[in-house]
BAZA-697867 format. One line per 2 residues: number of its first residue (from 1); their letters; for each residue x, z, y of C-alpha. Coordinates in nm, 4 decimals. Each point is the difference from the previous one (the first is absolute). Layout:
N
NUM = A = X,Z,Y; ...
END
This chain:
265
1 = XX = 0.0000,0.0000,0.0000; 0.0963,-0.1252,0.3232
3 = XX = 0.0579,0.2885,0.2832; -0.0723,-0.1398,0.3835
5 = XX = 0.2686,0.0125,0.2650; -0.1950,0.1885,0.1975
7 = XX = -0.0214,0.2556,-0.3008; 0.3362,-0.0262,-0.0819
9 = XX = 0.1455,0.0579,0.3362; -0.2787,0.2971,0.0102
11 = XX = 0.1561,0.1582,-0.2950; 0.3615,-0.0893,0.1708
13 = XX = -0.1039,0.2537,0.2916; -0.1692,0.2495,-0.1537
15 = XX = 0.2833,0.0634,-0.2166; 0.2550,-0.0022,0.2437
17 = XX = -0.2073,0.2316,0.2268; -0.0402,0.2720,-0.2928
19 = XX = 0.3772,-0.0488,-0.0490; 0.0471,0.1268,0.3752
21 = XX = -0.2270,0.2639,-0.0089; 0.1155,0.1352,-0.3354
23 = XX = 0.3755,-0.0231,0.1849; -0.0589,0.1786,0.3076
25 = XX = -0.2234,0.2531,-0.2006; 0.3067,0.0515,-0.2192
27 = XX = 0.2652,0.0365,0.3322; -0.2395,0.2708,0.1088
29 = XX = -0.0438,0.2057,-0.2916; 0.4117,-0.0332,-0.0775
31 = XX = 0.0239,0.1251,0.3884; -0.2308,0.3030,-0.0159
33 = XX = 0.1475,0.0812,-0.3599; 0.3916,-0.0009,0.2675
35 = XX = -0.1956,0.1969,0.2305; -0.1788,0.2721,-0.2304
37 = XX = 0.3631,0.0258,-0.2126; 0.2169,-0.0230,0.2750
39 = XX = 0.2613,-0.1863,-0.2084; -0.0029,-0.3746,-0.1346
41 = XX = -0.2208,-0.1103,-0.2526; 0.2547,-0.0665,-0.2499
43 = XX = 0.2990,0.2485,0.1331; 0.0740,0.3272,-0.2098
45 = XX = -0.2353,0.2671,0.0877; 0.2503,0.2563,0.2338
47 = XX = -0.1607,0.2442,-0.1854; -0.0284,-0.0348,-0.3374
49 = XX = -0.2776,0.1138,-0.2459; 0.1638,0.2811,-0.2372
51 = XX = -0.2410,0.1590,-0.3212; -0.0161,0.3522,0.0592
53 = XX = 0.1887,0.0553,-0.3193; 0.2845,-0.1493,0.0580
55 = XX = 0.0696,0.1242,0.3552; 0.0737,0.3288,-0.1086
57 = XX = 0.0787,0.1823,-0.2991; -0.2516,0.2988,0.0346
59 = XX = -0.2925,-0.2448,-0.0478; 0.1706,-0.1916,-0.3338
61 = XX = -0.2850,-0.0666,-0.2407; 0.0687,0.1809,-0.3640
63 = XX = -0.2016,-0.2408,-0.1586; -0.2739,0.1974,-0.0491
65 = XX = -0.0348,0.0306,0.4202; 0.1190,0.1383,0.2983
67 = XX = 0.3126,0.2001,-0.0278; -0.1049,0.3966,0.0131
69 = XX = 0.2661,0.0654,0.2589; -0.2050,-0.1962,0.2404
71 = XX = -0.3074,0.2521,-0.0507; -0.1459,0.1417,0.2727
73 = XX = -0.2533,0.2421,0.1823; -0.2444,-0.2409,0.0806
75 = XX = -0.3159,-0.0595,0.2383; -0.2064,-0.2788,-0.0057
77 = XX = -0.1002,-0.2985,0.2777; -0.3008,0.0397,-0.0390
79 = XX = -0.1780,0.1202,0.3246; 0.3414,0.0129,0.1999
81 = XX = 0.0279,-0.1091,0.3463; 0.2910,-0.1915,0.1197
83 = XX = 0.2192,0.0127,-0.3420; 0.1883,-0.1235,-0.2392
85 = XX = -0.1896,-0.1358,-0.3175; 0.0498,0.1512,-0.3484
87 = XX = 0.3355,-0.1743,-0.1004; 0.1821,0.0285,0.3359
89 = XX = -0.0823,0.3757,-0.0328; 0.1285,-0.0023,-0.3558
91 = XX = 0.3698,-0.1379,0.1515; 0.0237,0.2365,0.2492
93 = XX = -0.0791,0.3125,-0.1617; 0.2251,-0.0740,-0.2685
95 = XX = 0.2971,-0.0875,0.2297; -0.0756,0.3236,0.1550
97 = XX = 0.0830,0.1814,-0.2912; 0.3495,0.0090,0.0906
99 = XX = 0.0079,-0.0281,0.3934; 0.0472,0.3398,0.1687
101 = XX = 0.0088,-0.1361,0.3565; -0.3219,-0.2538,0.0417
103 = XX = -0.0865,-0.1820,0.3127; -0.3105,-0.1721,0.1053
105 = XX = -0.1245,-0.2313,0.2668; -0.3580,0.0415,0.0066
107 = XX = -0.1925,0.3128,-0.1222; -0.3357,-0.1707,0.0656
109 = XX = -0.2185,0.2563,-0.1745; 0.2845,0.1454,-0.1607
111 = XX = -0.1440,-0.0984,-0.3812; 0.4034,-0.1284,-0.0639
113 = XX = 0.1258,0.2508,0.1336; -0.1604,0.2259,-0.2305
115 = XX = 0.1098,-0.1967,-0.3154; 0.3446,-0.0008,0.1342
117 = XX = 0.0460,0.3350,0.0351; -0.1984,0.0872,-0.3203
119 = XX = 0.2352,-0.1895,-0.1618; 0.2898,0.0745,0.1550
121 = XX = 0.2907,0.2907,-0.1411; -0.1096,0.3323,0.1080
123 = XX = 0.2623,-0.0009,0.2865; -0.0540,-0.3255,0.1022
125 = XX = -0.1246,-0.0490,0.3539; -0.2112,-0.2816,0.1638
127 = XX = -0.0184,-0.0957,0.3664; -0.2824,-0.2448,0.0790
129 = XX = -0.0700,-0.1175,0.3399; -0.2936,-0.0956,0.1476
131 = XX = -0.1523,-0.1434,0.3583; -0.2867,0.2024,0.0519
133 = XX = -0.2180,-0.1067,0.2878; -0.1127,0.1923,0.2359
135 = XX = -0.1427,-0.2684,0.2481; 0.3166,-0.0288,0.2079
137 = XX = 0.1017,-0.3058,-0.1287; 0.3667,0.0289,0.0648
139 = XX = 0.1506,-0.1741,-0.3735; 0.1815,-0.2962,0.0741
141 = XX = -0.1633,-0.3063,-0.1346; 0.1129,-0.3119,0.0295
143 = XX = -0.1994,-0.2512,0.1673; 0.1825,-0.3450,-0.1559
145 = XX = -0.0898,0.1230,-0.3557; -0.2119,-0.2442,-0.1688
147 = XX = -0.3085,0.1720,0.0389; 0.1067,0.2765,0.2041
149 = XX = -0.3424,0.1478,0.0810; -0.1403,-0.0365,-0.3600
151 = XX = 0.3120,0.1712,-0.1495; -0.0095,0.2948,0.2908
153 = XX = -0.3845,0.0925,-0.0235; 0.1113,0.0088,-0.4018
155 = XX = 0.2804,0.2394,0.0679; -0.1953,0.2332,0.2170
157 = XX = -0.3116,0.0342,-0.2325; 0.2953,0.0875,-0.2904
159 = XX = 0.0853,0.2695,0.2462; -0.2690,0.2025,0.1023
161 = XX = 0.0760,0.2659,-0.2494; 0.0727,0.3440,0.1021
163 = XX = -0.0768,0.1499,-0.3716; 0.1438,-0.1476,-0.2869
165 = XX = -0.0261,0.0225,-0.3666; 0.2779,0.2005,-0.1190
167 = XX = -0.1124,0.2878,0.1708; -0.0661,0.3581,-0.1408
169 = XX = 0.1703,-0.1756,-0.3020; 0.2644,0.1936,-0.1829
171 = XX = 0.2405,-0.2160,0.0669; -0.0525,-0.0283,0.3993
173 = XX = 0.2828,0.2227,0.0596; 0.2464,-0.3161,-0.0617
175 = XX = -0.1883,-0.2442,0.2623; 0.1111,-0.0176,0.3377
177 = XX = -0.2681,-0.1703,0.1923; 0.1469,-0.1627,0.3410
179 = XX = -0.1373,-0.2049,0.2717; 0.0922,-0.2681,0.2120
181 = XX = 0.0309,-0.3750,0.0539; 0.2721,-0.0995,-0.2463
183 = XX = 0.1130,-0.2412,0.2080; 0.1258,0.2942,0.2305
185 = XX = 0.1083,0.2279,-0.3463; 0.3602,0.1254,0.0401
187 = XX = 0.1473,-0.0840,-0.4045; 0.3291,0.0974,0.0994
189 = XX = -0.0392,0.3625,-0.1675; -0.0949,-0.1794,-0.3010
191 = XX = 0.2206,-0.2775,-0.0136; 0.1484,-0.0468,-0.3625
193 = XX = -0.1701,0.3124,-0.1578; -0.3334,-0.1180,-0.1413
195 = XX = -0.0765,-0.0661,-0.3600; -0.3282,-0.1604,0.0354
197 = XX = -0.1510,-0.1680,0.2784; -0.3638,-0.1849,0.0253
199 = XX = -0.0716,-0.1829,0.3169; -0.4024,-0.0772,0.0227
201 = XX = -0.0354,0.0760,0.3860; -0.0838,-0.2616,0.2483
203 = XX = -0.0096,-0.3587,-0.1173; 0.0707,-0.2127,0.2864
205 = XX = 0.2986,-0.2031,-0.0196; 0.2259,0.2242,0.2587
207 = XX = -0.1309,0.3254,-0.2023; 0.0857,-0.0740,-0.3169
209 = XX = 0.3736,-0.1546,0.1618; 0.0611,0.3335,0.1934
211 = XX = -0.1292,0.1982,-0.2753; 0.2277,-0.1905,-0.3175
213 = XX = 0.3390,0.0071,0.2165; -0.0574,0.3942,0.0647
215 = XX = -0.0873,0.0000,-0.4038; 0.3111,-0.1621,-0.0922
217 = XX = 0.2182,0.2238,0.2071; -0.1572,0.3282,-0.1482
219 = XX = 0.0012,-0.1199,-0.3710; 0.2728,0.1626,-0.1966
221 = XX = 0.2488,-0.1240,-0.2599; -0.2343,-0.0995,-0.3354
223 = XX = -0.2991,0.0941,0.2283; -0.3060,-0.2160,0.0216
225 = XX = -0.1995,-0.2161,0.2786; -0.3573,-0.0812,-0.0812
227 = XX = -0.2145,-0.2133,0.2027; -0.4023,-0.0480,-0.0323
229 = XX = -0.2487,-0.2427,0.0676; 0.2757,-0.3017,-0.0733
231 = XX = -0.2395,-0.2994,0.0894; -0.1185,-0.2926,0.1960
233 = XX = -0.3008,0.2147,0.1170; 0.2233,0.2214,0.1150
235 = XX = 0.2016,-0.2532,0.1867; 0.2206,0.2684,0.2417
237 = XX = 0.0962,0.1470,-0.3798; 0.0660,-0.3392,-0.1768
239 = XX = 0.2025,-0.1756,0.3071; 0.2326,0.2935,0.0290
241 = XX = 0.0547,0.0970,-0.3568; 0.0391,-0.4240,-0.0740
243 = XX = 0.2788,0.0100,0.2834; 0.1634,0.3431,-0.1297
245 = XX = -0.0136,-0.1507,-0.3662; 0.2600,-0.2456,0.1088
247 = XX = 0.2617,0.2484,0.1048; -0.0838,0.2362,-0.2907
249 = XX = -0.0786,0.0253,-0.3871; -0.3807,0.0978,0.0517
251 = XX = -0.2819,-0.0114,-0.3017; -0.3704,-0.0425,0.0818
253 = XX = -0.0813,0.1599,-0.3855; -0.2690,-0.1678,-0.1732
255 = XX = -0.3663,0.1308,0.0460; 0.0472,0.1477,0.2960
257 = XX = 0.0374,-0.0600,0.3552; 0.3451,0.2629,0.0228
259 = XX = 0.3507,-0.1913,0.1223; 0.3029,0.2515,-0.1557
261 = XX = 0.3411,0.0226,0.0805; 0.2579,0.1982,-0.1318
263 = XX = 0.3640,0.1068,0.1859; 0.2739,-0.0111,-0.1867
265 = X = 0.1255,0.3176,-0.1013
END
């Protein structure tokens, strides 16, 4: 069967047309895919995805399951404001169980605090900071973050808490609750003597910069970094820990949105 040249040339566009539109459809997602990742599409991840298991050796699987050493006193999600879900809280509290000085950016409603310190060695000792506002509105955000506003309003609502949940706990005593804009926190009496330290404050860009440089220098030989909330709707969080993973050996561990480092001993 004959086809018409009318037909024909028809055909001839349409096809042509889809093949344009299916391009520039394909430019855009492989741009916002850049954008959301903040690394090439192709390129090595700068921080790459490491199975909790094989990150460290307290959470080795026996074959049977988890590693007993990695046990811990444990509280559920479920119901918790402003946390850390099930598995992060599993990683921290077993790290824990060897840190004596513990540092925190970001008490929020203090629910990490608590499984810190109930975790922690009996003489251990936990510092967490928090911004509590009182309405003054004197933290230092910065207005060039990618959505500045957004990430502030976020930041103050995580720090309206004057109460917190390890309190009239028996292990209280160890918790030293301080406040502040971290961006104005002195780390120098800390610098190079902390075992454990989880940064979860303010997520902007400039926060989470000021707040991993002041990390780094307090860390201690062997001691550990964590980072939460490692992702591209967190994009202050991913952009910063994307740009730090290129100057050091970071792991974002699998099933979880935590970044780790570990100093050399």
């Amino acid at each position: 069967m004959s086809v018409s040249p009318f037909l024909f040339w028809l055909l001839v566009a349409l096809t042509i047309l889809f093949a344009a539109a299916f391009a520039a459809t394909l430019s855009f997602a492989l741009r916002q895919r850049v954008r959301m990742k903040l690394r090439p599409n192709f390129g090595k991840p700068p921080v790459p995805h490491v199975a909790i298991d094989r990150w460290n050796d307290i959470f080795k699987s026996t074959g049977l399951g988890p590693n007993r050493d990695s046990e811990i006193a444990f509280i559920g999600q479920s119901g918790a404001l402003a946390s850390i879900n099930d598995t992060e809280t599993w990683v921290l509290g077993a790290l824990a169980k060897k840190a004596r000085r513990i540092f925190e950016f970001g008490t929020a409603t203090g629910r990490t605090t608590y499984v810190l310190a109930r975790n922690a060695p009996g003489d251990a000792k936990i510092d967490t900071l928090t911004y509590f506002d009182d309405g003054t509105g004197d933290a230092e955000f910065n207005a060039d973050d990618p959505d500045a506003e957004k990430w502030k309003q976020i930041a103050l609502g995580e720090s309206r808490y004057d109460k917190f949940y390890y309190e009239d706990t028996p292990v209280a005593h160890k918790v030293a609750q301080h406040f502040g804009d971290s961006a104005k926190f002195d780390e120098a009496p800390y610098e190079g003597k902390v075992d454990l330290i989880f940064v979860d404050g303010a997520h902007s860009y400039s926060y989470v910069k000021s707040d991993s440089a002041k990390a780094l220098r307090m860390v201690a030989p062997g001691g550990f970094v964590l980072w939460h909330d490692y992702s591209p709707r967190c994009p202050g969080v991913y952009k910063a820990l994307n740009e730090l993973g290129r100057e050091l050996p970071l792991a974002h561990l699998k099933g979880t949105t935590l970044v780790a480092y570990r100093k050399p001993a």
